[in-house]
C-alpha positions as CSV (number, residue, x, y, z in Angstrom):
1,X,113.6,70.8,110.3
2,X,114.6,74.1,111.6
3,X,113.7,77.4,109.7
4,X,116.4,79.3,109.5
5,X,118.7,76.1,108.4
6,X,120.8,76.1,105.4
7,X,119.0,73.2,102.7
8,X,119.7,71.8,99.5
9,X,116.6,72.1,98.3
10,X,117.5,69.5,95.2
11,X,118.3,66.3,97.6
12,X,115.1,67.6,99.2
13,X,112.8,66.5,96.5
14,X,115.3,63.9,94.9
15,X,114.7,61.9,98.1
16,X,111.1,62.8,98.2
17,X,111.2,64.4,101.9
18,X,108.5,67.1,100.7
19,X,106.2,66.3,103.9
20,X,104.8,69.4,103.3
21,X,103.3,68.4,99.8
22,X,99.9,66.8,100.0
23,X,100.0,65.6,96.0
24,X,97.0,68.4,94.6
25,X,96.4,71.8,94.4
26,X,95.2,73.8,97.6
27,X,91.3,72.6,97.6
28,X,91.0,76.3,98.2
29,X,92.1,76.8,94.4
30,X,90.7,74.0,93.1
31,X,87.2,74.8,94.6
32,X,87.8,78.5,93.0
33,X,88.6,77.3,89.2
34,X,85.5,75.0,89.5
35,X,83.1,76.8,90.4
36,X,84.3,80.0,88.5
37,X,84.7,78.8,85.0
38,X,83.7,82.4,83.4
39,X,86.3,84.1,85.8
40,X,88.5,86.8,83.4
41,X,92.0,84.7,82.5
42,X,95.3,86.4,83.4
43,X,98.6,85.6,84.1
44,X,99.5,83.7,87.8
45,X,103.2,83.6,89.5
46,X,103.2,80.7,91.5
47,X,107.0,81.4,93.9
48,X,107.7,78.7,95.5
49,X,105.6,76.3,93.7
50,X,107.5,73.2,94.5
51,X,106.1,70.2,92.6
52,X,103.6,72.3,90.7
53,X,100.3,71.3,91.7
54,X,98.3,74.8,91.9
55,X,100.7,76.1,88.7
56,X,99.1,73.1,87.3
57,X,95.6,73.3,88.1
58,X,95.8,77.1,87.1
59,X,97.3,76.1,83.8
60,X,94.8,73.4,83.0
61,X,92.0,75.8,83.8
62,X,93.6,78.6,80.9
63,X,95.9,80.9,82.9
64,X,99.2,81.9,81.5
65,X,101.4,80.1,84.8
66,X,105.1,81.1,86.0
67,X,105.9,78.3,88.8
């Protein structure tokens, strides 16, 4: 897949060719949220957040998510 291709972005994940998404949030994030429960809530824009895992996880853990 080149970079600078023209996509269509729907087919993309209709067809499930997302070989990029790994099925969870970054372990990076999860690891965060877990072991900072007390951390100050806020509001997280997730661009790009294909299938939604980190909106998700931030979501599930109290933030107010745009994904």
């Amino acid at each position: 897949m080149q970079i600078n291709e023209e996509r269509e972005w729907e087919e993309i994940y209709k067809d499930n060719d997302t070989f990029w998404d790994h099925g969870e949030a970054s372990p990076g994030l999860v690891d965060y949220l877990a072991d900072n429960p007390d951390a100050p809530l806020g509001q997280a824009l997730v661009p790009g957040c294909g299938l939604g895992h980190a909106a998700r996880a931030l979501a599930r853990a109290g933030w107010t998510v745009t994904g």
